[in-house]
VOPA-924917 format. One line per field, with one value per residue (C-alpha): residue in one letter; chain; x, y, z. Coordinates in Angstrom, 2 decimals, always signed. Layout:
rest: c(a,...)
kette: c(A,...)
X: c(X,...)
Y: c(Y,...)
Z: c(Z,...)
This chain:
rest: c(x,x,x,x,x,x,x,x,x,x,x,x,x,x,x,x,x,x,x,x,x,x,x,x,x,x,x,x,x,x,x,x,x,x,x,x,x,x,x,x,x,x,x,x,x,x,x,x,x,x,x,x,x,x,x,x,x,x,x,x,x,x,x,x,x,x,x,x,x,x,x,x,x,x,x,x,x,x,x,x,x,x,x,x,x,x,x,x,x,x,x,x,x,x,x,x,x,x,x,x,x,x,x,x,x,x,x,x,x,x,x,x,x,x,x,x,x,x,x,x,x,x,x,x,x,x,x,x,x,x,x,x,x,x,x,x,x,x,x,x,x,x,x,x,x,x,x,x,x,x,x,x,x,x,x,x,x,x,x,x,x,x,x,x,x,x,x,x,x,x,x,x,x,x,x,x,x,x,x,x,x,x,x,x,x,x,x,x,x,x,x,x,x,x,x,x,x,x,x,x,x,x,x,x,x,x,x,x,x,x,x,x,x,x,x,x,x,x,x,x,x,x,x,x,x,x,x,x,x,x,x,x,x,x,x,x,x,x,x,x,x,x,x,x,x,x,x,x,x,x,x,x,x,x,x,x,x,x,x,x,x)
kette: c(A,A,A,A,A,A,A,A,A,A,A,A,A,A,A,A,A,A,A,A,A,A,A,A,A,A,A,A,A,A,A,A,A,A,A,A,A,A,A,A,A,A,A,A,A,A,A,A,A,A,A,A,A,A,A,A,A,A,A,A,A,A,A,A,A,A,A,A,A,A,A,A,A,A,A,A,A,A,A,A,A,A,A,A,A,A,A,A,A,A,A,A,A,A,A,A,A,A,A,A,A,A,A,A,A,A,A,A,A,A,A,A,A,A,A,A,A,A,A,A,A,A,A,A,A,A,A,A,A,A,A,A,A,A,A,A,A,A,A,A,A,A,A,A,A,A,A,A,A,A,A,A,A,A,A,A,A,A,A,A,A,A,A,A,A,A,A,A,A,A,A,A,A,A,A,A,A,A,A,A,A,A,A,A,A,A,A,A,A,A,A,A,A,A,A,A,A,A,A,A,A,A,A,A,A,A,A,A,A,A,A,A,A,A,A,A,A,A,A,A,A,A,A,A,A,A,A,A,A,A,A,A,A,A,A,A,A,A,A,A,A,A,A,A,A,A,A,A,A,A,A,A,A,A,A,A,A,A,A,A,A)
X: c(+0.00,+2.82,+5.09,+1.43,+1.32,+4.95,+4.59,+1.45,+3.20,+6.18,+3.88,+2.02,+5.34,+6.62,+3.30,+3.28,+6.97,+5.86,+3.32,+5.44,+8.17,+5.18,+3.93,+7.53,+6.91,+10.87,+10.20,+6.98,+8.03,+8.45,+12.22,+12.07,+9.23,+9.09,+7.47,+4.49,+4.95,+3.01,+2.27,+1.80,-1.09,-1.83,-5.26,-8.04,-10.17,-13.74,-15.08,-18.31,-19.31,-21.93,-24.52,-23.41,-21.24,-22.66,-25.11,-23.29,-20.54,-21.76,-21.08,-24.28,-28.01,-29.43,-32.72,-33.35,-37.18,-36.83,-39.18,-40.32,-41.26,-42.90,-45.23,-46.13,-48.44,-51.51,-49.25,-52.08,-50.39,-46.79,-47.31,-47.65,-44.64,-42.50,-43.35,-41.64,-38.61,-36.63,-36.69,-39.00,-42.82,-45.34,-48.92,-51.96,-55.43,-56.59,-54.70,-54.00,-53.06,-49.48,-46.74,-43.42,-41.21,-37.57,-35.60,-38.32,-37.94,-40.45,-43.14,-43.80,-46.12,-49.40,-50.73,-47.70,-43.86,-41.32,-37.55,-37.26,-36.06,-37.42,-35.80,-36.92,-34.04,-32.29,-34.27,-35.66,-39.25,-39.40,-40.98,-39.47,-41.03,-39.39,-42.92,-42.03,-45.10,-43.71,-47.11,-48.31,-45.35,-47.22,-45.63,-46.27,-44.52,-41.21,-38.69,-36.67,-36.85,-33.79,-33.86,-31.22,-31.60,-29.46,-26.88,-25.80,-28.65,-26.98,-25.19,-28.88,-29.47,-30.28,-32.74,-32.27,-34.09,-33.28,-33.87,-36.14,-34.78,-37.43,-36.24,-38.16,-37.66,-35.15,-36.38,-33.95,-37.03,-40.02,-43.09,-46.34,-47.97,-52.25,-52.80,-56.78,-58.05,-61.20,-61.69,-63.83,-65.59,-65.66,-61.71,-61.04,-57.36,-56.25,-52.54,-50.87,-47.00,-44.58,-41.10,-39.39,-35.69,-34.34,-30.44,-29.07,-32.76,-34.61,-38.32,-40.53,-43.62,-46.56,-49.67,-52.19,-55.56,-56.76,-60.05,-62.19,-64.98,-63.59,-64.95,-66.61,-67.84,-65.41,-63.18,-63.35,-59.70,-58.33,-55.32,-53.86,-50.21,-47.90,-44.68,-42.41,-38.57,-35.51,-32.33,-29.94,-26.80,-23.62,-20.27,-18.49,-21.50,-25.45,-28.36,-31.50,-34.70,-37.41,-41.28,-43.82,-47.05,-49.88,-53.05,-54.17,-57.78,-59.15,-61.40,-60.11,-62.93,-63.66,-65.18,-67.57,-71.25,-74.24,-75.62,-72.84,-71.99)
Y: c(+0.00,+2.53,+1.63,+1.85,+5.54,+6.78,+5.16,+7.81,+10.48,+9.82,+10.46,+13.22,+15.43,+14.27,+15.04,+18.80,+18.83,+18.26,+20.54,+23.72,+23.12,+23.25,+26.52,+27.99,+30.79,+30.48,+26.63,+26.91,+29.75,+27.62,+28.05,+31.52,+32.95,+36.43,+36.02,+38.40,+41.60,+44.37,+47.33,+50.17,+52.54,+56.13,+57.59,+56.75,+59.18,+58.98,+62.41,+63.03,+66.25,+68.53,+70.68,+74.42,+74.89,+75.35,+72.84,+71.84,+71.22,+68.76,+65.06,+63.71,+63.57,+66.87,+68.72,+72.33,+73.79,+77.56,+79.87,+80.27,+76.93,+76.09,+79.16,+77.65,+75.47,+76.03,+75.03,+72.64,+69.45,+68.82,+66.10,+68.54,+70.31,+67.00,+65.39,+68.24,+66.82,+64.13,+60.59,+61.32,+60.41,+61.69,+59.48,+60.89,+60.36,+62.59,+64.34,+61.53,+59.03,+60.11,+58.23,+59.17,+57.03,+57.80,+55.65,+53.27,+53.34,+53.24,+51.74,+48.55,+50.86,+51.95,+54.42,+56.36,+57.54,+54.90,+54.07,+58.32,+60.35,+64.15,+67.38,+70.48,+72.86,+69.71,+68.57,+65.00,+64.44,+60.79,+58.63,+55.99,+53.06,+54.54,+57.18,+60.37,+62.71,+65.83,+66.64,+68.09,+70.79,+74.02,+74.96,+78.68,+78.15,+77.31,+78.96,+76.40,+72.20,+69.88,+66.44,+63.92,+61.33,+57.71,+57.18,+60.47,+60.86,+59.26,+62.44,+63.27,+59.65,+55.98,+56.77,+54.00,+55.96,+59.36,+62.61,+65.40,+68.79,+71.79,+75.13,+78.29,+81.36,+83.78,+87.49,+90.70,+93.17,+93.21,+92.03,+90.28,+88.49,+87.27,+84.20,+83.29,+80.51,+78.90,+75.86,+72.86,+71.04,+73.83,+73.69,+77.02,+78.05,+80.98,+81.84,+84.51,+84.79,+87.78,+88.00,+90.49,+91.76,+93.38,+93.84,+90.19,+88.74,+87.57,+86.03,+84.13,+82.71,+81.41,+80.39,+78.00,+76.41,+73.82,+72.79,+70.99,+68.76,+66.44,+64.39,+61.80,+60.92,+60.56,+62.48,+65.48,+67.01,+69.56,+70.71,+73.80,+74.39,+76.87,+76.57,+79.41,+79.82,+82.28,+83.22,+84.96,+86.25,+87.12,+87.64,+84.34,+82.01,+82.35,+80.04,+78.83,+76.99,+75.98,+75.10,+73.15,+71.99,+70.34,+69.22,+66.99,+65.52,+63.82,+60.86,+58.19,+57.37,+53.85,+51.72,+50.16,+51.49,+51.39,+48.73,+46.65,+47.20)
Z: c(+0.00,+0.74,-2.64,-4.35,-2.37,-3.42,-6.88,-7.62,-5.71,-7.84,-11.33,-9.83,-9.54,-12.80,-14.03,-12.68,-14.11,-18.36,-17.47,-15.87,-18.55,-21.19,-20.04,-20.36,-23.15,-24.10,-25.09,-26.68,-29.38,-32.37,-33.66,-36.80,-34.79,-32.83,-29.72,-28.79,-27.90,-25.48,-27.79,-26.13,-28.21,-27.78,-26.97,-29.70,-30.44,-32.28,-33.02,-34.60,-36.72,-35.37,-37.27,-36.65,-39.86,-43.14,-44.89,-47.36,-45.81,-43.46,-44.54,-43.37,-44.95,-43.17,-43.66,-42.52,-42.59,-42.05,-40.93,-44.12,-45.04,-41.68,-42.72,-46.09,-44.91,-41.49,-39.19,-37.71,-39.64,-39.23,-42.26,-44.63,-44.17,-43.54,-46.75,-48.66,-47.00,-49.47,-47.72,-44.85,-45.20,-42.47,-42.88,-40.90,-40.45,-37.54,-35.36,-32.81,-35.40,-37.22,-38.06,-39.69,-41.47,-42.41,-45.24,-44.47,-40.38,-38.13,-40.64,-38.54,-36.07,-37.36,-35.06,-34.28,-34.59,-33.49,-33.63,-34.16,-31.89,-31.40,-29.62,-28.26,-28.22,-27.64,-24.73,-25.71,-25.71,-27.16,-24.14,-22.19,-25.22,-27.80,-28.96,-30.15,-30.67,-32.18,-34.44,-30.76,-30.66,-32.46,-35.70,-35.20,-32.01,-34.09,-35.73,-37.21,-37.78,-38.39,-39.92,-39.28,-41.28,-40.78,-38.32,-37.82,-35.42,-33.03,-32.22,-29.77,-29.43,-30.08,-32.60,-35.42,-38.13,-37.51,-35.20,-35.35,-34.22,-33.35,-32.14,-30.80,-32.20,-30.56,-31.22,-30.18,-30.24,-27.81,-30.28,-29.71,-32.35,-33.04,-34.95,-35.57,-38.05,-38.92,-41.16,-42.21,-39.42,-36.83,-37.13,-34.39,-33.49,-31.57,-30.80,-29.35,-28.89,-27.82,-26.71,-23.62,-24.12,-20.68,-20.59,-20.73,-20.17,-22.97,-22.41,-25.19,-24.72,-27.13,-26.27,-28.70,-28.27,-31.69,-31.27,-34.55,-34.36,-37.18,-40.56,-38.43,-35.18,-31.99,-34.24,-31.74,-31.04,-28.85,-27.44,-25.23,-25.78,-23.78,-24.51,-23.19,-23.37,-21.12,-21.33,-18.96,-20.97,-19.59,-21.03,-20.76,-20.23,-20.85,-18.99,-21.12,-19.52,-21.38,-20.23,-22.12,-21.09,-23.53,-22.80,-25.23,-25.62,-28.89,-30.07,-32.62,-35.06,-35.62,-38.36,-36.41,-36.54,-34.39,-36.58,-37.05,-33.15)
């Protein structure tokens, strides 16, 4: 039992031997062959362009809507102004149900705007699922709209089809503005913005109220939107805030009648 004992001991350290000598990096270079090396690299840097040069110098597929094509259309449908864009296609049937679809993103969700991420002056307001709902942002209340379309987007985000960019205006002058329409289907809309210079304060505000009774019944739609923006200017650094508040409340028709019902 004991020469059994030192007989197994005996492999066990000639054993651990082949294997130590194995692991020996100078004996298991083959001969001709430069053993691995630690290279040591310097600091990698991956810098992305941003949009404040000039358009057309921007290596990206951007889209810029002034002020003066936001005012080419109501400003109660944000489809018709997005479909003058190239590659972007904004589908709506009320006002609750939109949907828009970038180089053919977001088209798997009917009722609404997915997989696209929107701003407002670069303050996100896509929800936690992944919904953006820009159509609710007033146009008059706008001075400016920026389309990234593709992966560049994902200089504001993760949005896999693109990013939509709204800005408020920024006036130097004190001014107050009326806006009053009246359409098809008791269509009412009422707006009234101004801005406030004082010194190195600067106050904007705009105030909107849609209201239409719609084509068909439960196809009733209004909404209240105040959206108001500041800015405190000093010489070597400037503090903006902006407040929005909407109040949405609208009825989805349906293609189900009494009779069928």
């Amino acid at each position: 039992m004991i020469e059994l004992y030192k007989g197994g001991l005996i492999v066990l350290l000639v054993f651990h031997f082949l294997v130590l000598r194995s692991q020996d990096p100078e004996k298991s270079v083959p001969p001709g062959q430069v053993p691995d090396s630690i290279m040591m690299l310097s600091d990698v840097s991956v810098v992305a362009y941003r949009t404040s040069g000039r358009l057309h110098t921007i290596p990206g597929s951007i889209s810029i809507l002034n002020r003066e094509g936001l005012n080419l259309a109501d400003g109660n449908n944000l489809a018709t102004t997005l479909n003058t864009l190239p590659g972007i296609t904004m589908q709506t049937g009320t006002y609750l149900t939109n949907r828009i679809v970038i180089r053919g993103m977001g088209s798997r969700t009917p009722y609404n705007t997915n997989r696209i991420r929107a701003y407002l002056n670069e303050i996100p307001l896509t929800s936690a699922d992944g919904v953006s709902t820009p159509e609710e942002i007033d146009l008059l209340s706008l001075d400016k709209i920026e389309v990234i379309k593709g992966p560049s987007s994902a200089l504001y985000g993760s949005g896999l089809g693109g990013s939509i960019n709204m800005y408020t205006p920024e006036r130097a002058d004190n001014e107050a503005n009326l806006d009053l329409q009246y359409g098809s289907f008791n269509t009412f809309k009422a707006g009234l913005s101004g801005s406030v210079n004082s010194g190195k304060a600067r106050l904007w505000g705009s105030l909107s109220h849609l209201n239409s009774d719609g084509y068909r019944e439960n196809n009733n739609y209004r909404r209240t939107t105040l959206l108001s923006t500041a800015r405190w200017m000093e010489s070597k650094w400037s503090a903006n805030a902006t407040f929005l508040i909407i109040d949405v409340n609208g009825g989805i028709p349906s293609s189900l009648g009494k009779t069928m019902f």
